[in-house]
C-alpha positions in Angstrom: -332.0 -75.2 8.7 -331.1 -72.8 12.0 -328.2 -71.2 9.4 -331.1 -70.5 6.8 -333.3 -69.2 9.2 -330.8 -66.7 10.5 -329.5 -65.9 7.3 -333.4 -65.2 5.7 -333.7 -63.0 9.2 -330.5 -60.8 8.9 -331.7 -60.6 4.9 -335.2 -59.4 5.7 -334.1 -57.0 8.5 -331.3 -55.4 5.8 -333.8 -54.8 3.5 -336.1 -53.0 5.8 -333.8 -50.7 6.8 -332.9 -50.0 3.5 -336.6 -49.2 2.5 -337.2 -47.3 5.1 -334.0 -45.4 4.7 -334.9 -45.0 1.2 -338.2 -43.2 2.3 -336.6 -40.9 5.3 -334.4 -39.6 2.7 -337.2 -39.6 0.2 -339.2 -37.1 2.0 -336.2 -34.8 2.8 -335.9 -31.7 0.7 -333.2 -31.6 -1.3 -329.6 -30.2 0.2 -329.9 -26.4 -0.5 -333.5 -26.2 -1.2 -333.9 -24.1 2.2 -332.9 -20.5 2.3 -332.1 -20.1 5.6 -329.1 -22.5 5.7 -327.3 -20.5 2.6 -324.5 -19.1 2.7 -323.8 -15.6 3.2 -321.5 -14.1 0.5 -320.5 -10.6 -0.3 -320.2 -9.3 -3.6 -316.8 -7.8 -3.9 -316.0 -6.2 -7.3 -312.3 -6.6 -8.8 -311.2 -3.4 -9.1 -308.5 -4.9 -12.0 -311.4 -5.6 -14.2 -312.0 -3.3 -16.8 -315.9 -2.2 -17.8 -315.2 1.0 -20.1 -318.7 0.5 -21.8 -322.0 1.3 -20.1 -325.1 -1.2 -21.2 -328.6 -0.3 -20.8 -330.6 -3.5 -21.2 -334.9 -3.0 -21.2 -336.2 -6.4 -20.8 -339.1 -7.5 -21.7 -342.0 -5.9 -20.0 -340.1 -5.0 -17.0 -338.1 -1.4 -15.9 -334.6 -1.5 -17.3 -331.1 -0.9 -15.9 -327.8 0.2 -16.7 -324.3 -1.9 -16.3 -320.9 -1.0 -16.7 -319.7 -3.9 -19.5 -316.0 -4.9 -20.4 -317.5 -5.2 -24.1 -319.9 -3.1 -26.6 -323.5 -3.4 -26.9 -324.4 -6.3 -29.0 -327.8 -6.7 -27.1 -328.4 -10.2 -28.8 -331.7 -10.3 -27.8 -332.9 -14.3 -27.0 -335.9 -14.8 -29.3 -338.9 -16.0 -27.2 -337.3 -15.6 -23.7 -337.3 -11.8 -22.7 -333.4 -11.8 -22.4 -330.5 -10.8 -24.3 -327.0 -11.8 -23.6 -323.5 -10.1 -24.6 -320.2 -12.5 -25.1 -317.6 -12.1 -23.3 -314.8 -14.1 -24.8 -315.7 -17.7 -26.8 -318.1 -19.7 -25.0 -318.4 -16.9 -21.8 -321.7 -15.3 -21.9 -323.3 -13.0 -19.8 -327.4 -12.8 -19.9 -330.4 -10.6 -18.2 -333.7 -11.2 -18.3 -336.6 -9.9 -16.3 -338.6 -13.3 -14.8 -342.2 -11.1 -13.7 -343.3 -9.9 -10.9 -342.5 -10.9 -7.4 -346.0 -11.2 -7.0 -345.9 -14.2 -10.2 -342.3 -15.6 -9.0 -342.6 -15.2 -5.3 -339.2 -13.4 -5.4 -335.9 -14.4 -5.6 -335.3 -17.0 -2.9 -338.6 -18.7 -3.5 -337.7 -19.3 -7.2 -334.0 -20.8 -6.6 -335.3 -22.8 -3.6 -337.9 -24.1 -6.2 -334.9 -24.9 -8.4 -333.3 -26.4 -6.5 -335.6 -28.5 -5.2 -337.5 -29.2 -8.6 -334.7 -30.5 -10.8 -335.2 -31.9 -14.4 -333.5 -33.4 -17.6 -332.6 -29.8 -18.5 -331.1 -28.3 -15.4 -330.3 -29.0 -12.2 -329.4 -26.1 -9.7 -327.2 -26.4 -6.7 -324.6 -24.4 -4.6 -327.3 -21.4 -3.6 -326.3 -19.0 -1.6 -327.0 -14.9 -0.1 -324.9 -12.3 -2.1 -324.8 -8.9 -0.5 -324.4 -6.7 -3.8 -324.0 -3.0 -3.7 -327.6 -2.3 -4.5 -329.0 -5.0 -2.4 -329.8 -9.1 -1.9 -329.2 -11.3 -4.7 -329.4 -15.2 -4.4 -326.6 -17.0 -6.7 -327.1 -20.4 -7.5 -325.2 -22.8 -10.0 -327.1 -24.9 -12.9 -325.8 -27.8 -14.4 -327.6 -28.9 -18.0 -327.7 -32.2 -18.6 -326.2 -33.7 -15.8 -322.9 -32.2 -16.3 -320.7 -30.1 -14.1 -321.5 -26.5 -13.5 -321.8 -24.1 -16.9 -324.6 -21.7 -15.5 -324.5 -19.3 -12.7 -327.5 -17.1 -12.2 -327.5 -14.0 -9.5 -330.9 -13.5 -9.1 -332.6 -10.5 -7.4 -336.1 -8.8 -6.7 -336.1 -4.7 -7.2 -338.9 -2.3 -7.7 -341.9 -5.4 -7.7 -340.2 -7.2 -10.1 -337.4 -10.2 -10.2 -334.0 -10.3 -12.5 -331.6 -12.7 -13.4 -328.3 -11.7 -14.5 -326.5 -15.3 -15.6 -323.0 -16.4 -16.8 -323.0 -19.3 -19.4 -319.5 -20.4 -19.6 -317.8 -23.8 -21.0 -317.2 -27.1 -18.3 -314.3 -26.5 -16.4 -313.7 -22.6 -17.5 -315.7 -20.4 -15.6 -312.3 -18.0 -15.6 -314.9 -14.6 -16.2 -317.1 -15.4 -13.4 -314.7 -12.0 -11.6 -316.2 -9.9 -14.9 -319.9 -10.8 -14.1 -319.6 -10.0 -10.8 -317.9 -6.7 -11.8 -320.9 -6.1 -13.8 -323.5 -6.9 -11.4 -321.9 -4.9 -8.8 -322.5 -1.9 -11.4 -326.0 -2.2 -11.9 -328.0 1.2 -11.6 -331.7 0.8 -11.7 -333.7 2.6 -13.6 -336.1 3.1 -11.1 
């Protein structure tokens, strides 16, 4: 009976500090979701990689800008989304689009802190940090979509009232133009 006793103790006392671990971490916000403990990065463009064509992209309802762009101007504009993308290679995509003012976003870091710590069945972001880019902040953060690894990185910045993303969709495992997106971000000249 002792043995029992003891045994129904140690069991109940487990499984309260399991709950109440459960709800310590519970309330915690997700790793990453707070701006001040990201990383500080700079954006250093490979001077190897080639952008011979100059983009202009006008999203929707916001002020445009121009890139350099290893590729033509195919503009495939994203029906319903306010964003256009250009391919880089098979499967390697790079994408803009203009997310409103920081005024309805609450700028950069407020949207990928809310990304991060708001995931869902479509994608879940991770791995934020501060990019120092030639023309200013941006915040970079990874997305995974549905649970896999990594195929989304979005560089996201606020500039004249308004916030842009500038992404790179790329297959699992191969983000091998991630140095051309950069390249191209580094680039940018606003148009105002």
């Amino acid at each position: 009976m002792r043995r029992t006793t003891v045994a129904a103790t140690i069991a109940v006392a487990l499984l309260v500090a399991v709950c109440a671990a459960v709800l310590v971490l519970a309330q915690r916000p997700r790793p990453g979701a707070d701006p001040a403990k990201w990383p500080v990065e700079v954006l250093a463009a490979d001077p190897a990689v080639a952008l011979p064509y100059a983009l202009h992209v006008t999203p929707d309802g916001c002020p445009g800008f121009s890139l350099s762009s290893p590729v033509p101007e195919d503009n495939r504009i994203v029906p319903g989304s306010g964003s256009s993308t250009v391919q880089l290679a098979p499967g390697h995509y790079a994408l803009w689009a203009c997310f409103g003012t920081v005024d309805e976003t609450e700028g950069a870091r407020r949207t990928v802190a809310h990304r991060i710590s708001t995931p869902n069945e479509t994608l879940t972001s991770m791995n934020a940090a501060l990019v120092r880019a030639p023309f200013g902040e941006v915040v970079r953060v990874d997305g995974s979509m549905g649970g896999g690894p990594p195929r989304l990185t979005d560089w996201m910045t606020d500039h004249g009232g308004y916030t842009y993303g500038i992404g790179y969709m790329h297959p699992d495992g191969d983000a091998s133009r991630r140095a051309v997106v950069e390249a191209m971000i580094a680039s940018v000249v606003w148009d105002q």
